[in-house]
C-alpha positions as CSV (number, residue, x, y, z in Angstrom):
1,X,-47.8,41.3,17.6
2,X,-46.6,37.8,17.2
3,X,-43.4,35.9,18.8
4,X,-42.5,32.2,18.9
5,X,-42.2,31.6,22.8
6,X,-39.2,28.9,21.9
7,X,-36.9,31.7,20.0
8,X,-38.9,35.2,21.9
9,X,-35.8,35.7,23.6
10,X,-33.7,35.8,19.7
11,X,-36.1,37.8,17.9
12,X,-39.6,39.9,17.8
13,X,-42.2,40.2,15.4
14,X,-44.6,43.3,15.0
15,X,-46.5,45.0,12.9
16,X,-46.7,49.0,13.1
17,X,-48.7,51.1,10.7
18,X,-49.3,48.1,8.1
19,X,-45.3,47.4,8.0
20,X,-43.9,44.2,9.5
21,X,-41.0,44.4,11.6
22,X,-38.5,41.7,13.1
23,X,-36.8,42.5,15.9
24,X,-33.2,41.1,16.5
25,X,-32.4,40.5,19.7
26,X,-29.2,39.0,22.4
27,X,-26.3,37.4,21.4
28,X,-25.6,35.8,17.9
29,X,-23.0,34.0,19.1
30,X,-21.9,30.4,18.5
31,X,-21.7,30.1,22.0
32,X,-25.4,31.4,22.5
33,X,-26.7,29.8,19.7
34,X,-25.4,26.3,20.0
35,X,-28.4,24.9,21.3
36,X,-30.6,26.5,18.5
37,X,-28.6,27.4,15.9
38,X,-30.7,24.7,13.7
39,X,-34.0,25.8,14.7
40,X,-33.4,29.9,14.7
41,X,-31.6,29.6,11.5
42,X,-34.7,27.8,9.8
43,X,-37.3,30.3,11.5
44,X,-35.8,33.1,10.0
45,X,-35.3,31.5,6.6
46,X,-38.8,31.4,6.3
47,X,-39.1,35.3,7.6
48,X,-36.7,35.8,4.5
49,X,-39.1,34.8,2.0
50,X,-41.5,37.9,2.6
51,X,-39.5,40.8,0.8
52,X,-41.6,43.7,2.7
53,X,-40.2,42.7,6.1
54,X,-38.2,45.1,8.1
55,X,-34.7,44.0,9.9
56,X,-34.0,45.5,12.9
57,X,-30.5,44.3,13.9
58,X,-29.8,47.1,16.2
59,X,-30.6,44.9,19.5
60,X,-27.7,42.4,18.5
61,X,-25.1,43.3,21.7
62,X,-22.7,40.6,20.0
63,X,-22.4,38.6,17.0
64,X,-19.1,36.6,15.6
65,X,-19.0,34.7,12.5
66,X,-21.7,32.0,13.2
67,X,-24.4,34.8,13.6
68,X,-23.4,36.5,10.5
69,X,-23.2,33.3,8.6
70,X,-26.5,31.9,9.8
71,X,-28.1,35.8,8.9
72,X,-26.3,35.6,5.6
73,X,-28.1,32.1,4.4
74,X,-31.4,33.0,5.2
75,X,-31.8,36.4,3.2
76,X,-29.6,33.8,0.4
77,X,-26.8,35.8,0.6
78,X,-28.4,39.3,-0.5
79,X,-29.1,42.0,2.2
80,X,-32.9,42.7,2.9
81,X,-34.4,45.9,1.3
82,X,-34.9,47.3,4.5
83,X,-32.1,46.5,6.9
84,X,-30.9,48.4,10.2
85,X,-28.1,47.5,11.7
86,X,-25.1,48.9,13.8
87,X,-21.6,50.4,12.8
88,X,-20.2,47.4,13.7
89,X,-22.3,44.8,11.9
90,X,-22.5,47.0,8.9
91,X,-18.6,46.7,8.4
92,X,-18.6,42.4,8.9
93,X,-21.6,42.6,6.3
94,X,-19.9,44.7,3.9
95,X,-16.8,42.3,3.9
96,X,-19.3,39.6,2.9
97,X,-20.7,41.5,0.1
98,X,-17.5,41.9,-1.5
99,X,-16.4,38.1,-1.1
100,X,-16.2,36.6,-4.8
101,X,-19.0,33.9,-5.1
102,X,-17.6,30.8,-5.8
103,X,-17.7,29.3,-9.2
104,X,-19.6,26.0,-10.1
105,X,-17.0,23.6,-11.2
106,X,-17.5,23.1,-14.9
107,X,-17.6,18.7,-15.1
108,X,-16.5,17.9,-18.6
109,X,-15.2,14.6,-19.9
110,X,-11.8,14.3,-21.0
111,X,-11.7,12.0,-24.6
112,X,-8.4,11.7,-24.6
113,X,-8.2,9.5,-21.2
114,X,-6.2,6.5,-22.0
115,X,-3.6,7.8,-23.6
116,X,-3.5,10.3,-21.0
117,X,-3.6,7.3,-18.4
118,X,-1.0,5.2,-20.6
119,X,1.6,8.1,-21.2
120,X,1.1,8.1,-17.0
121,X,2.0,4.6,-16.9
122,X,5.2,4.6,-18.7
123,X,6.0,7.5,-16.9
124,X,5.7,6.1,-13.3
125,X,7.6,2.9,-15.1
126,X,10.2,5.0,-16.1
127,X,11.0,6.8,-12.9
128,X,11.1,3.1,-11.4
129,X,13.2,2.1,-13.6
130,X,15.5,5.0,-13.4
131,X,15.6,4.6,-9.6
132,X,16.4,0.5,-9.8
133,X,19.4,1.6,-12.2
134,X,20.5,4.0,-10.0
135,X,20.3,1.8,-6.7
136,X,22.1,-0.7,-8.6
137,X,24.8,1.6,-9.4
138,X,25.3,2.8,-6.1
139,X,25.5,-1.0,-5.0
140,X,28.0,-1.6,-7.1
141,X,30.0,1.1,-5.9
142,X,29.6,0.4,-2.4
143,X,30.5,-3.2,-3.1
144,X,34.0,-1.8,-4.6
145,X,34.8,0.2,-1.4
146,X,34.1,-3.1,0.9
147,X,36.3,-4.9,-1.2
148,X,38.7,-2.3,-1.3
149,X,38.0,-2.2,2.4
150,X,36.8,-5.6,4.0
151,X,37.3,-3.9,7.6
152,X,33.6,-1.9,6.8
153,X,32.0,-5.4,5.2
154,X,28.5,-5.1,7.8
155,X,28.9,-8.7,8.8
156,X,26.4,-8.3,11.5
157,X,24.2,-6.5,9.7
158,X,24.1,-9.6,6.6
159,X,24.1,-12.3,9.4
160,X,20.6,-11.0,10.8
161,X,18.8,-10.9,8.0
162,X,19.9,-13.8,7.2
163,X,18.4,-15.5,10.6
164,X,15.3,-13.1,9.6
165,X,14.6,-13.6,6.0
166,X,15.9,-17.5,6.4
167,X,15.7,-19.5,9.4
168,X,12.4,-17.7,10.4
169,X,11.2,-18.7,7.4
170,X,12.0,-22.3,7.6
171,X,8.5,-23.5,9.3
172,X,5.9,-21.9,6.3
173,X,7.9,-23.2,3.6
174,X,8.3,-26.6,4.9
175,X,4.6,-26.3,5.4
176,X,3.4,-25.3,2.1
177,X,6.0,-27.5,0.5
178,X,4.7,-31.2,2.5
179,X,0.9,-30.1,1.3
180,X,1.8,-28.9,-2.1
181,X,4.0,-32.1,-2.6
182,X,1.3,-34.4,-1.3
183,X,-1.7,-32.5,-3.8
184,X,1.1,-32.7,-6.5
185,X,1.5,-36.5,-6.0
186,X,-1.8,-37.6,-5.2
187,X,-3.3,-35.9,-8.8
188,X,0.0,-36.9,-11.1
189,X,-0.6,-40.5,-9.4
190,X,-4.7,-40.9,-10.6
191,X,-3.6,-40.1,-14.1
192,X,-0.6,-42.0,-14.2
193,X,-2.7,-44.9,-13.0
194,X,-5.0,-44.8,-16.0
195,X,-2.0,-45.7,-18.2
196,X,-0.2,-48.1,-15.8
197,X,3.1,-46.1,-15.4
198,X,3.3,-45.5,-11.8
199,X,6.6,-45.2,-12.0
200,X,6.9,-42.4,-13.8
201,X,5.3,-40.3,-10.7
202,X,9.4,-39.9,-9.5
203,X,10.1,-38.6,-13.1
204,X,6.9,-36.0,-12.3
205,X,7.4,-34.9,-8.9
206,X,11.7,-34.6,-9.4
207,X,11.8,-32.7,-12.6
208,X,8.3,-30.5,-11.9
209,X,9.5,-29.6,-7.9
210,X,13.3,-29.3,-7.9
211,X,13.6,-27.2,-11.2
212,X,10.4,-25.2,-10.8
213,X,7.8,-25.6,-7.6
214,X,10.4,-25.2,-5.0
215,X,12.0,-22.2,-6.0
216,X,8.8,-20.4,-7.1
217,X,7.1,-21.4,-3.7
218,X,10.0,-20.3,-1.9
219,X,10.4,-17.3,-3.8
220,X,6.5,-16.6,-3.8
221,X,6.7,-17.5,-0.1
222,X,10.0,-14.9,0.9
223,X,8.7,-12.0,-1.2
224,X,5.3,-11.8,0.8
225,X,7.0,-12.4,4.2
226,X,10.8,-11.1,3.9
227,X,10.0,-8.3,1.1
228,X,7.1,-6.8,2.6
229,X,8.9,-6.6,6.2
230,X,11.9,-4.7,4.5
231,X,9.8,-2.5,2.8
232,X,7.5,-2.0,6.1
233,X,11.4,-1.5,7.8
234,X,12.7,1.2,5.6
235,X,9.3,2.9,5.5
236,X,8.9,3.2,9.0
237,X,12.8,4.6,9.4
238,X,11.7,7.3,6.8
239,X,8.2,8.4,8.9
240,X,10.5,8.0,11.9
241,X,13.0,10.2,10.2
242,X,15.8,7.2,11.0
243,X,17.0,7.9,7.9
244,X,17.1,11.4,7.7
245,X,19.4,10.9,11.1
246,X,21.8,8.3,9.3
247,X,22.5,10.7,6.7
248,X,23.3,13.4,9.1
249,X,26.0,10.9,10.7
250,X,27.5,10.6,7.4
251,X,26.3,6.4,7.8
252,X,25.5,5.6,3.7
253,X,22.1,4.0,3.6
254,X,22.9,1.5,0.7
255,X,25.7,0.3,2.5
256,X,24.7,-0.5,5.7
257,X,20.7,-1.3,5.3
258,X,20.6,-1.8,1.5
259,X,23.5,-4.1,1.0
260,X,23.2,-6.6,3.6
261,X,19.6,-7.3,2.8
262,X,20.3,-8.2,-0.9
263,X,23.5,-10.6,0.4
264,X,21.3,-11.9,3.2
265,X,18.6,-12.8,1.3
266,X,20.9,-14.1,-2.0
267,X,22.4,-16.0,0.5
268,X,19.2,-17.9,1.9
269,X,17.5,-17.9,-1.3
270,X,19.2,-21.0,-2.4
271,X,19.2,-23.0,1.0
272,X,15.5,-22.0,1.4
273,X,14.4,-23.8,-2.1
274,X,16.7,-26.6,-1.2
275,X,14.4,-27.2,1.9
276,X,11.1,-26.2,0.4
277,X,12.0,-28.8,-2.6
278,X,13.0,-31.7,0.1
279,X,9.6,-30.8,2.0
280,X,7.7,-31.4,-1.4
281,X,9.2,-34.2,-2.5
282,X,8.7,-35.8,0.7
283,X,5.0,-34.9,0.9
284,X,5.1,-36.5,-2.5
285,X,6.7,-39.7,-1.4
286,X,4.0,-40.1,1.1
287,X,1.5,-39.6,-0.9
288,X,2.9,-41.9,-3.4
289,X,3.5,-44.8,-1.0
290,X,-0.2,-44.8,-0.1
291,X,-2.0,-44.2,-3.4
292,X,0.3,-46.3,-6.1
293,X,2.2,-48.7,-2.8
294,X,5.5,-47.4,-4.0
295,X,8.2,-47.7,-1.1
296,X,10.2,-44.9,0.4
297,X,13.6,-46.7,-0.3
298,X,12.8,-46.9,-3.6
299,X,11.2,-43.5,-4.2
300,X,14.9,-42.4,-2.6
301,X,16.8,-44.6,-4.6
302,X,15.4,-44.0,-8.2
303,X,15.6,-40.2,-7.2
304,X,18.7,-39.2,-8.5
305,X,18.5,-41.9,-11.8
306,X,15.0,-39.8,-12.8
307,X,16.1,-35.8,-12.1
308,X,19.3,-34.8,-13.7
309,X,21.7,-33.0,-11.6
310,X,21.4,-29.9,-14.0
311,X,17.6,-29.3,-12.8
312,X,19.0,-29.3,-8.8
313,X,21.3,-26.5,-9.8
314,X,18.7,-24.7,-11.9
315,X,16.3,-24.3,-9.0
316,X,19.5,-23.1,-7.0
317,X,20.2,-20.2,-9.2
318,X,17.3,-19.6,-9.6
319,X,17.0,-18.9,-5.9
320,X,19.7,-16.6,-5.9
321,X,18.5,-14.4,-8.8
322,X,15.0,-14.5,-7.3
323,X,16.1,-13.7,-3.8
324,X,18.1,-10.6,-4.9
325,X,15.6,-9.2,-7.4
326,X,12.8,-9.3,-4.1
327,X,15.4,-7.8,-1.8
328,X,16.5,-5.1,-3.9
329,X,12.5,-4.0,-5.0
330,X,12.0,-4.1,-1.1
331,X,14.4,-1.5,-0.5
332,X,13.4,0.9,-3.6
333,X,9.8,1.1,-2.8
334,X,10.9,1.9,0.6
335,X,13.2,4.2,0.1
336,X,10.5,5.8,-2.0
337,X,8.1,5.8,0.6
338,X,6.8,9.3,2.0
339,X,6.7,10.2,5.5
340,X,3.1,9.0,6.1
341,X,1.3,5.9,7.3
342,X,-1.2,6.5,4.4
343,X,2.6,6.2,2.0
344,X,3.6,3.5,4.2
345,X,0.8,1.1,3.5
346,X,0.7,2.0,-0.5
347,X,4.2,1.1,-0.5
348,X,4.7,-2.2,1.5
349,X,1.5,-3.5,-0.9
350,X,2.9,-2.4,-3.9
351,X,6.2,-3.6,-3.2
352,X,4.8,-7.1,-2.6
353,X,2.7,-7.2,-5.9
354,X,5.7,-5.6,-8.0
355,X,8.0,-8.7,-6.7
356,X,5.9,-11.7,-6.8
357,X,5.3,-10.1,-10.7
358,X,9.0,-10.3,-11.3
359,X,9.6,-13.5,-9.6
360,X,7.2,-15.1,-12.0
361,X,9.4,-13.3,-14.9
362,X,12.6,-13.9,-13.8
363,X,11.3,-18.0,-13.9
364,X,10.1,-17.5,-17.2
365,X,13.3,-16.3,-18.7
366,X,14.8,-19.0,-16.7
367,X,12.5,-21.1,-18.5
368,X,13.3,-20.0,-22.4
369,X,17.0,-19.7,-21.3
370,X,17.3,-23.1,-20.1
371,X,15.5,-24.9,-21.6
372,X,17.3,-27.9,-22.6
373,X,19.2,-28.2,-19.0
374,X,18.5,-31.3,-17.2
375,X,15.9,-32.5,-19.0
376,X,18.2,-35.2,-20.2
């Protein structure tokens, strides 16, 4: 007779008569076995590999679903030849004997991929599409009823994010604008100096800053700060279920969270690439005053003889078109946002990418458009 004096009190070895015999005994628990679970499971895996052993399972006073499953994997899911067990046991067994194996997962490689991934793409750039179109719509609608009736125009509502998506945006714009203006000047100057037309550097920094820098800056600037906070906004009011209680009060969400954020933000577009441009051109003039010597009275006073008025006005509409275009792709990737933090994040990152992309479009159809504007 041989037992292991780590596991003697889980099991017995003997050998009667020329036939080998293991003795089951105690608990098969996960409670009792949670210490040696490992260890015991191994030791009798090993037993399993002699097909002439004997199970004696009788001595088992309890035994849940960890004992059974740990029993199971060592005879590899097949009972013994010889097995004794009691009523009890013989009925948990039986139900395991009768479970459907499961199925190795045939891996095969699909040729047909990208079209498969394309025809996805147009589809998810269809249901965006659709869902812009159908915002827009319901703007419009909502804009005919405030009209209709100025008493429900959200005035307070537009007036904050205007202080948000504008005034707090005033300091990092004026930043970026001064250092851009400055890198701008400083590299147009070292050229322009090769050819001895430092003058021309007004002509440069006017025409390149006012009718396209400043308002792709500020845009650029706005749809990573504003556009990502109102999709972060709207997101968190649908995990929150904010929205779900708005539409139980009968309060429209286009109309009083949708609206004022595309009017805000229209609103400060403009005045926010006005500023941005002035930061620019004066980080220009400085840098212009030290590299070439040229004074800031005259920088200010050839100005407005180098830019044409049409490029000022330009940048502003451009401003306005960009500003609404962010605001609105705010609000439909967080409307479209699922109650989940795991949504939440996709969405504010996505919303971001998506409106810097159509920033830089919008500019370029500015750009083939108007072409000819105030260039002369």
């Amino acid at each position: 007779m041989r037992t292991d004096q780590t596991l003697t009190q889980w099991y017995q070895l003997s050998n009667e008569q020329g036939t080998q015999r293991i003795a089951l005994v105690g608990n098969y628990t996960l409670t009792a076995l949670e210490h040696v679970l490992e260890t015991l499971a191994g030791e009798l895996t090993q037993q399993a590999i002699n097909p002439d052993l004997h199970w004696d399972l009788t001595g088992i006073q309890q035994m849940d679903t960890a004992g059974m499953m740990m029993l199971w994997h060592a005879w590899n899911a097949q009972r013994p030849k010889q097995l004794q067990l009691r009523s009890e046991h013989e009925k948990m067994f039986q139900r395991l004997e009768h479970f459907p194996t499961p199925q190795p997962v045939t891996q095969y490689r699909d040729i047909l991929w990208p079209i498969t991934w394309l025809g996805q793409l147009v589809l998810l750039l269809w249901q965006h599409t659709v869902g812009l179109i159908t915002l827009i719509g319901q703007l419009l609608i909502d804009v005919v009823y405030l009209i209709r009736h100025p008493v429900y125009i959200p005035w307070r509502e537009i007036s904050a994010n205007l202080f948000r998506t504008g005034a707090q945006a005033l300091g990092i714009t004026a930043l970026v604008g001064f250092l851009i203006g400055i890198v701008l000047s400083y590299l147009s100057s070292k050229q322009l100096q090769l050819f001895g037309a430092d003058i021309f550097i007004i002509n440069i920094l006017g025409i390149s800053i006012i009718r396209e820098l400043g308002p792709m800056l500020a845009a650029i600037l706005v749809a990573g700060r504003s556009g990502s906070s109102m999709t972060a906004q709207l997101g968190v009011m649908r995990v929150t279920q904010e929205l779900d209680a708005l539409t139980v009060m009968g309060i429209s969400h286009s109309q009083r969270l949708i609206l004022p954020k595309i009017v805000g933000l229209g609103i400060a577009m403009p005045l926010l690439v006005m500023w941005t441009s002035t930061m620019a051109l004066l980080g220009g003039m400085v840098a212009a005053e030290l590299q070439l010597g040229l004074s800031y009275q005259y920088f200010i006073t050839a100005l407005p003889d180098s830019v044409p008025i049409g490029n000022l006005w330009l940048g502003l509409g451009k401003g306005v078109v960009c500003g609404m275009v962010i605001a609105l792709i705010a609000c439909h990737f967080g409307l479209r946002i699922k109650p989940n933090t795991e949504s939440l994040g996709e969405g504010t990152t996505t919303s971001v990418v998506t409106a810097i992309t159509m920033v830089i479009i919008v500019d370029a159809i500015f750009a083939v458009i108007f072409s000819d504007v105030g260039l002369t």
